[in-house]
C-alpha positions in Angstrom: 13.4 -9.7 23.3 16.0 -9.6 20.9 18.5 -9.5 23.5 17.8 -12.8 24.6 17.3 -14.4 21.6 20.6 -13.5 19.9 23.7 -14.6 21.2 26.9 -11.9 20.6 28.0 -14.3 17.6 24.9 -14.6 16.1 24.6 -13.5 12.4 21.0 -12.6 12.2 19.2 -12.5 8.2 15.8 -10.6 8.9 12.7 -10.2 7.3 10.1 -7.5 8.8 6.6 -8.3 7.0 2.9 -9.4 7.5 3.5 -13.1 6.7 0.9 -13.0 3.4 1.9 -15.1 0.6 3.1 -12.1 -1.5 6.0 -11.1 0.1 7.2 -14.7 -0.2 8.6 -15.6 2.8 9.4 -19.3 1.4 12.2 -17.4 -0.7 13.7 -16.1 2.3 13.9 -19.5 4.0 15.2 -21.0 0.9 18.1 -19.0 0.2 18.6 -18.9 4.2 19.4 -22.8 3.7 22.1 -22.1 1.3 23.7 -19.9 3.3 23.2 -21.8 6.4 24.7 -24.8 4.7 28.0 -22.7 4.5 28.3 -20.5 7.9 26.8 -21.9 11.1 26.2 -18.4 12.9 23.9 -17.3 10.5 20.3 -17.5 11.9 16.4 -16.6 9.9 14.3 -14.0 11.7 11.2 -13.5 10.8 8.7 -10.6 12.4 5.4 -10.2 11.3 1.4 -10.8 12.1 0.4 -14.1 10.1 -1.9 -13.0 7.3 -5.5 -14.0 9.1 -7.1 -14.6 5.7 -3.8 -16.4 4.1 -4.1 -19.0 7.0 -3.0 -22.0 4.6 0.2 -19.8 3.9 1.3 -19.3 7.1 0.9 -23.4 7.9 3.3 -24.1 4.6 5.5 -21.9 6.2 5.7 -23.9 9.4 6.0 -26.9 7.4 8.7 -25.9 5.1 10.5 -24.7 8.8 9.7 -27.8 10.1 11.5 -29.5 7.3 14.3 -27.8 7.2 17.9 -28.6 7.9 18.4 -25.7 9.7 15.0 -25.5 11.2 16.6 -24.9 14.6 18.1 -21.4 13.4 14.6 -20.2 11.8 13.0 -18.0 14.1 9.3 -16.8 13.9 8.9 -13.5 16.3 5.0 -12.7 15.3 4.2 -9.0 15.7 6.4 -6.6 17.6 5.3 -2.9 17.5 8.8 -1.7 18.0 11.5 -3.7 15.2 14.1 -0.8 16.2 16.2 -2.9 18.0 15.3 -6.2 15.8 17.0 -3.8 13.4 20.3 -2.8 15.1 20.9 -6.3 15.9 20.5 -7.3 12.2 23.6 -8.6 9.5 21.4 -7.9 6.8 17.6 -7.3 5.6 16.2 -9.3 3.2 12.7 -8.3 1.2 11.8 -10.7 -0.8 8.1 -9.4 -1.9 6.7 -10.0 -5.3 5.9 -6.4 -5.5 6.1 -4.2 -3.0 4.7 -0.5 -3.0 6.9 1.2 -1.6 8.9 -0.7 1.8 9.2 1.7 4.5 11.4 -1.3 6.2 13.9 -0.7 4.0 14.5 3.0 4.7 14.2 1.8 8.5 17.2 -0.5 8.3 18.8 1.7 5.9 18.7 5.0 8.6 19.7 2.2 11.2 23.1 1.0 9.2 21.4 -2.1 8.1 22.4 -3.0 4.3 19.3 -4.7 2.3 18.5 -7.5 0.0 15.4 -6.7 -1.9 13.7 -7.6 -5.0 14.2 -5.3 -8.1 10.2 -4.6 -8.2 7.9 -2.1 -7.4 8.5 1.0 -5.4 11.7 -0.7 -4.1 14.1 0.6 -6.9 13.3 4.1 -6.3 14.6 3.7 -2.5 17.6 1.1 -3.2 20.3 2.0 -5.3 21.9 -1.2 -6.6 24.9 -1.8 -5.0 25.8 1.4 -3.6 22.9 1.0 -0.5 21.8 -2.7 -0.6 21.9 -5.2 -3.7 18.4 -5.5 -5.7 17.7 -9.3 -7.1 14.8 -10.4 -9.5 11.3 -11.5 -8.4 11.3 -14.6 -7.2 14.6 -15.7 -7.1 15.7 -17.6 -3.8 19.3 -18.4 -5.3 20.0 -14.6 -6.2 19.6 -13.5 -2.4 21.1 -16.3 -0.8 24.3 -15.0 -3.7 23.2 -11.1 -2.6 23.3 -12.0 1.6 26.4 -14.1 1.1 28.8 -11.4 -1.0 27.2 -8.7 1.8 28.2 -11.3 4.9 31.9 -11.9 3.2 32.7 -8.6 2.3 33.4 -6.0 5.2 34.2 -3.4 2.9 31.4 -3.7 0.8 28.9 -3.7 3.6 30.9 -0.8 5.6 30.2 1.1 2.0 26.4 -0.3 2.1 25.8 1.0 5.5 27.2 4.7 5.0 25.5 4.8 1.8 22.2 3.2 3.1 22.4 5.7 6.3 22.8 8.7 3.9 20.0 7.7 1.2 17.3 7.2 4.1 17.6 11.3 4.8 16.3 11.4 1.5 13.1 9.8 2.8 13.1 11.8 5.7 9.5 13.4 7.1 10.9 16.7 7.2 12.3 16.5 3.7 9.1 14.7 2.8 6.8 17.2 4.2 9.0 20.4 2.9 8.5 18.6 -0.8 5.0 18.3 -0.3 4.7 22.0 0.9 6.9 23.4 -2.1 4.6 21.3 -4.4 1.6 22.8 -3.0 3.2 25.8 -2.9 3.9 25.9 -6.8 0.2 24.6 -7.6 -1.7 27.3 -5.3 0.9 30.1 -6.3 2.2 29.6 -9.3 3.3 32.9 -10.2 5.1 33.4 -7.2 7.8 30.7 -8.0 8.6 32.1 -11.5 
């Protein structure tokens, strides 16, 4: 339960993702220690099943946790079917994935006034503008989205402007608007003469 977990002054950094070794979880944590080093409310959430057949990558990730400076504000949740209010009680998303198809969990915290680090790969642009609904950062680069979390964290206009923006652009990815697209498109191929 979130609510018990987080304290009121907690500033919570989450990632929402099956921990497999592509969405690289291990940047997360290391760009959480940067910022960690700096602001002592900040805290790592991470929710998501361990990959059953990446077994050696979840156990590096416990190890790199252990290790850690900060390992007492890293936070492994596991599975949770609803991340709604993991969500609402979030500073900031991060999605560090080497590529990801297309990341539903960022149009979730987007609807949800959550602004989003993410990496520039993907399906990822196509849902994120940079820097008018979260702040894309290259592939594998731990020190861009500590630099990306931090600006977000420091700024309250910026991330007041991030949230409207990012609660506007996720109507775009609507299921109605989805399914009337899909029904105009079908629409044009089965009667094309009708549209002209």
């Amino acid at each position: 339960n979130i609510g018990e977990l987080a304290g009121d002054e907690w500033r919570i950094l989450l990632v929402v993702g099956r921990v497999s070794k592509w969405k690289r979880h291990d940047l997360a944590i290391t760009a959480f220690e940067d910022i960690a080093a700096l602001d002592p409310k900040v805290y790592l959430v991470c929710l998501g099943a361990r990959d059953e057949l990446e077994l050696p990558w979840w156990e590096t990730l416990q190890e790199k946790t252990r290790s850690s400076a900060f390992a007492e504000r890293i936070h492994w949740i596991g599975h949770i079917d609803d991340v709604r209010p993991w969500l609402k009680a979030a500073s900031v998303l991060i999605l560090p994935s080497e590529n990801e198809p297309f990341g539903r969990v960022l149009v979730e915290a987007m609807a949800l006034g959550v602004p989003v680090v993410a990496t520039r790969s993907g399906g990822v642009p196509e849902i994120v503008r940079d820097g008018e609904d979260g702040i894309l950062v290259a592939p594998g680069k731990a020190d861009e989205i500590a630099s990306a979390v931090g600006r977000i964290l420091k700024d309250d206009a910026l991330r007041k402007r991030m949230t409207n923006s990012g609660i506007q652009r996720a109507e775009f990815f609507s299921l109605d608007k989805h399914i009337a697209s899909m029904t105009r498109q079908f629409d044009e191929i089965i009667n094309p003469k009708s549209n002209e």
